[in-house]
Structure formats: C-alpha cells, structure tokens
C-alpha positions in Angstrom: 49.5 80.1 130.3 49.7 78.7 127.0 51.8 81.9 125.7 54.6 81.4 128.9 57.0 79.4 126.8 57.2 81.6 123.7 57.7 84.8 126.2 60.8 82.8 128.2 62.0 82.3 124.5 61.9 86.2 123.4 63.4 87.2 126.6 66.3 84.8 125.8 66.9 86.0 122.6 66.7 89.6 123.9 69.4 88.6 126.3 71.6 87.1 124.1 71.1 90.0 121.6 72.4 92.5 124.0 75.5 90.4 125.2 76.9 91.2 121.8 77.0 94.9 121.9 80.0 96.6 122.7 82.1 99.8 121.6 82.6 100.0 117.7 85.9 99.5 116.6 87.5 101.3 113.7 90.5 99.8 111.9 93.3 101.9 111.0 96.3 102.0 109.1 99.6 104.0 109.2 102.8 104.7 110.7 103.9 104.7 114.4 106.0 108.0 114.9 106.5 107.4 118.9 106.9 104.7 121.3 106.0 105.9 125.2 107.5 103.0 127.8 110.2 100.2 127.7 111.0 96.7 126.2 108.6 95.2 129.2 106.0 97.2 128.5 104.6 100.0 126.3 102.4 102.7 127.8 101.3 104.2 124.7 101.8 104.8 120.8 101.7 107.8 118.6 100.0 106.8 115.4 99.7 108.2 112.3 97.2 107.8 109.8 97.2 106.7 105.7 94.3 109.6 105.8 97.2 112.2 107.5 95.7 111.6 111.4 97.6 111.9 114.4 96.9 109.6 117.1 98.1 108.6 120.6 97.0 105.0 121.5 96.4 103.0 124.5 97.3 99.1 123.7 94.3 97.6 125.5 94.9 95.2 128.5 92.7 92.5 126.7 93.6 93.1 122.8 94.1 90.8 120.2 97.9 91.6 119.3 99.8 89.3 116.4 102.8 90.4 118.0 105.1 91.2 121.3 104.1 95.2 122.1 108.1 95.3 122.0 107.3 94.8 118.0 106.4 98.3 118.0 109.7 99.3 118.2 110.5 97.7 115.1 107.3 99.8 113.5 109.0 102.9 114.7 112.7 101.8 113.1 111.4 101.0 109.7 108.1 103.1 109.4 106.6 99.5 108.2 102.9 100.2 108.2 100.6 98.9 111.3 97.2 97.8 110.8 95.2 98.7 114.3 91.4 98.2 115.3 90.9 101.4 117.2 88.0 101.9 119.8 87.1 105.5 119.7 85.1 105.4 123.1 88.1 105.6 125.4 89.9 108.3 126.2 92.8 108.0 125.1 91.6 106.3 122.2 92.4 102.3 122.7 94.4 99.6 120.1 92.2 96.9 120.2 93.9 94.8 117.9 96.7 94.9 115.9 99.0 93.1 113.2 101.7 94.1 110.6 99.7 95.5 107.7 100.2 94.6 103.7 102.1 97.7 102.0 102.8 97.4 98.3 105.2 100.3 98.6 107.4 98.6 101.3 107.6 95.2 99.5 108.8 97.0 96.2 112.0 95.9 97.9 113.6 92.8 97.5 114.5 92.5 101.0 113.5 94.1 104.2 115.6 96.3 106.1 118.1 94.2 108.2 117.7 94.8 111.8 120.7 94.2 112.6 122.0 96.7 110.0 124.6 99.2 111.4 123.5 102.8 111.9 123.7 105.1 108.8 126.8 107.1 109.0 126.7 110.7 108.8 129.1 112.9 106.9 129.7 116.6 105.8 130.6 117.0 102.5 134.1 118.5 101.4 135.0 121.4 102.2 132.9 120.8 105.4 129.8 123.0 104.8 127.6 123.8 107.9 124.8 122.0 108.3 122.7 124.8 109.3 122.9 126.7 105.6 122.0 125.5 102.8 124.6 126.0 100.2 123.9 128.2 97.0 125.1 125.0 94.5 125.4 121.4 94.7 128.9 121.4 93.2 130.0 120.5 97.2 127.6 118.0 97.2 128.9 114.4 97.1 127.5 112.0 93.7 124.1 110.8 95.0 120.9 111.8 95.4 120.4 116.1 96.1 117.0 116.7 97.5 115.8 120.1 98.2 112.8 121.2 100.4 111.1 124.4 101.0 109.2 124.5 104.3 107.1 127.1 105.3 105.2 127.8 108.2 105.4 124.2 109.1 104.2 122.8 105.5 106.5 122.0 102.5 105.9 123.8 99.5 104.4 121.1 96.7 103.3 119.1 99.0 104.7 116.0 100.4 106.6 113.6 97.7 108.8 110.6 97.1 112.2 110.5 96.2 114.0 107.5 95.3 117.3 106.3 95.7 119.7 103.3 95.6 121.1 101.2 98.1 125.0 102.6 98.6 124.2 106.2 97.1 125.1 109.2 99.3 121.6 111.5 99.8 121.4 115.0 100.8 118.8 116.5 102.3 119.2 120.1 101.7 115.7 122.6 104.0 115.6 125.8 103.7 112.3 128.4 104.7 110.8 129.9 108.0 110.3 126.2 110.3 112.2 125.9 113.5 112.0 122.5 114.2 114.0 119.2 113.8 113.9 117.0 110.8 113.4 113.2 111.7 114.5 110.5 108.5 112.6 107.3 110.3 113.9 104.0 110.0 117.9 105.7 109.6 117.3 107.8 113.4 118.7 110.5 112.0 117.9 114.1 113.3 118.8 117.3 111.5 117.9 121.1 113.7 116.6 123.2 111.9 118.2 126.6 112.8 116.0 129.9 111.7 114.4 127.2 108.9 117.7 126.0 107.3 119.3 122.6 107.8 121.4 119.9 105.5 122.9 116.4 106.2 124.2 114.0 104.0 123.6 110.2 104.8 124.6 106.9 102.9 121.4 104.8 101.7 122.4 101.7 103.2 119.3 100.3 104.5 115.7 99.3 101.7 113.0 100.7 102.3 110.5 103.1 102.4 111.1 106.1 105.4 109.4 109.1 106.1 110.5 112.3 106.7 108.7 114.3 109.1 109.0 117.3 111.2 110.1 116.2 115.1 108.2 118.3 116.8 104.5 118.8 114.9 104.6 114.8 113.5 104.6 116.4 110.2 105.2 114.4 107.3 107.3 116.5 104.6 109.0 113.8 102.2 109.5 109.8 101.4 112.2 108.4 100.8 112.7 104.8 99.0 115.8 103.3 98.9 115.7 100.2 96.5 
C-alpha cells in the first residue's frame, strides 16, 4: 500500500502530460493574393509563401487573430506581408494565428500607402497604342519607368525581379511571349489581359510601397515593384 500515493502521482502527471498535445502549428509568412467572403466574415484566404507556396486557408473559429479578419482586405490591397501560424492537420489547412509581419522591404518607405488614396489612373500613351501589342520602341512611351517582361509558358525569363520607381513617375509595363492570362499589379488593382501573350499598360506611381506582380490566373509572381 505504501507505493499507492507515488502511482496516483505518475498517473497525474501522465494526465496532465497529454492535455498539452495538440496539432503542430507551422508559422508562415507571405502575401495574401485572394480574399473568399465579405466585410462580416471571411470564408477563406489564398496565401502565398516567402518560400514561393501557394496556400488556401481556413481562419480557425477559435484563433488568436491581432486584427479584424476584415484586415485581410487591407493585406490584399497593399501586399503588406502576413505572418500566420498554420496547422497542417486540417483540411483545408487552418490559420491558427495571425498578425501583421515585420518587412524591411515595405518599411524602406517613409510612409505607408494611404488607404484612402484614390485609385491609380490608367492611361494609353500618345498616339494611343493598343494595349494588347507591345510596341517595337519606347519612343511612345511617356518619361517614367519602361519595364519589359518576357513570359513564357507561364514563367518570366530571368526570373522574377524588382524594379523601382518614384512616387509621381509614369510606369509601363510592357509583356510579351506565349502566356494567356491576366496580369495583376496588387496594391494598384490593376489588371492587364494578356491576349496571345502580349499586353501593356501605363499607370502613375502614386501610392509607396512594395507590390507584386503576378499572373491572375496561376498566382504567379513575375515582378516587384517599389515605389519610394
């Protein structure tokens, strides 16, 4: 009988040992691409990854959030970057957690983009080139920023860069290749078809920041662009 009380005390422990166990959580940083549901409630997320993963998340009913789920909407305007814990277990994956994550790259700017700011404007360039060929020269190109991408078979050729430009500038984003799809610039919500692989729009930087580029369709990122 003498042994009783030290067994009553390893089953306790035992007990409390196992109480603790629960899914692993993974945490995760990137940029949300895709909103799914309203201003009173969001369904889902698509995330994407600093490591190039794409992810569709489920907030979980009983997560530790820093912030409204409307937030995320904010995320998906300025391509801010989103620090998530991420259980793997579920299926859809589930955001556990989340808060607004540190990025160097997006506090290179000395303020944050104004969200309040009125939409970029969109213009064609004199003498009113389509903006489903890319033009031979630049010399109809407004003074700004030119940038030209290649994209083929869904990738761009170099791989993905940064391109920088100044607040008030004029940039044109000039695609040419074999990609059907549509061109997304984050954070301006502007959208550029891309017709047999060829596309161009011109855009005034009004708004710091740094915004990806990506491919609509695949959530494939082809450029950045940081507006300082």
């Amino acid at each position: 009988m003498r042994y009783a009380p030290a067994l009553a005390v390893l089953l306790v422990l035992a007990a409390c040992g196992d109480s603790g166990d629960g899914p692993p959580v993974e945490t995760v940083q990137g940029v949300v691409l895709e909103v799914n549901g309203d201003l009173e409630g969001v369904e889902s997320f698509v995330l994407r990854t600093d490591d190039g993963e794409v992810l569709e998340l489920v907030p979980s009913p009983d997560g530790d959030f820093r912030f409204p789920l409307a937030h995320l909407y904010d995320h998906l305007r300025t391509s801010e970057p989103l620090s998530v814990g991420l259980d793997r277990s579920a299926d859809p994956p589930l955001a556990v957690s989340m808060r607004d994550a540190d990025s160097s790259a997006w506090h290179a700017a000395e303020t944050h983009p104004d969200t309040t700011a009125p939409a970029a404007s969109v213009v064609t360039a004199p003498p009113a080139p389509s903006t489903t060929t890319v033009p031979a020269t630049t010399e109809a190109d407004p003074p700004g920023v030119v940038i030209d991408l290649t994209i083929t078979d869904g990738s761009v050729e170099g791989g993905v860069r940064r391109e920088a430009a100044r607040v008030g500038q004029w940039v044109t984003l000039r695609v040419s290749g074999n990609t059907s799809d549509e061109v997304h610039i984050h954070g301006y919500d502007l959208y550029m078809e891309l017709i047999e692989g060829q596309g161009r729009l011109t855009f005034e930087a009004s708004i710091p920041g740094v915004f990806e580029v990506e491919l609509e369709r695949t959530h494939t990122l082809v450029l950045q662009l940081e507006v300082s």
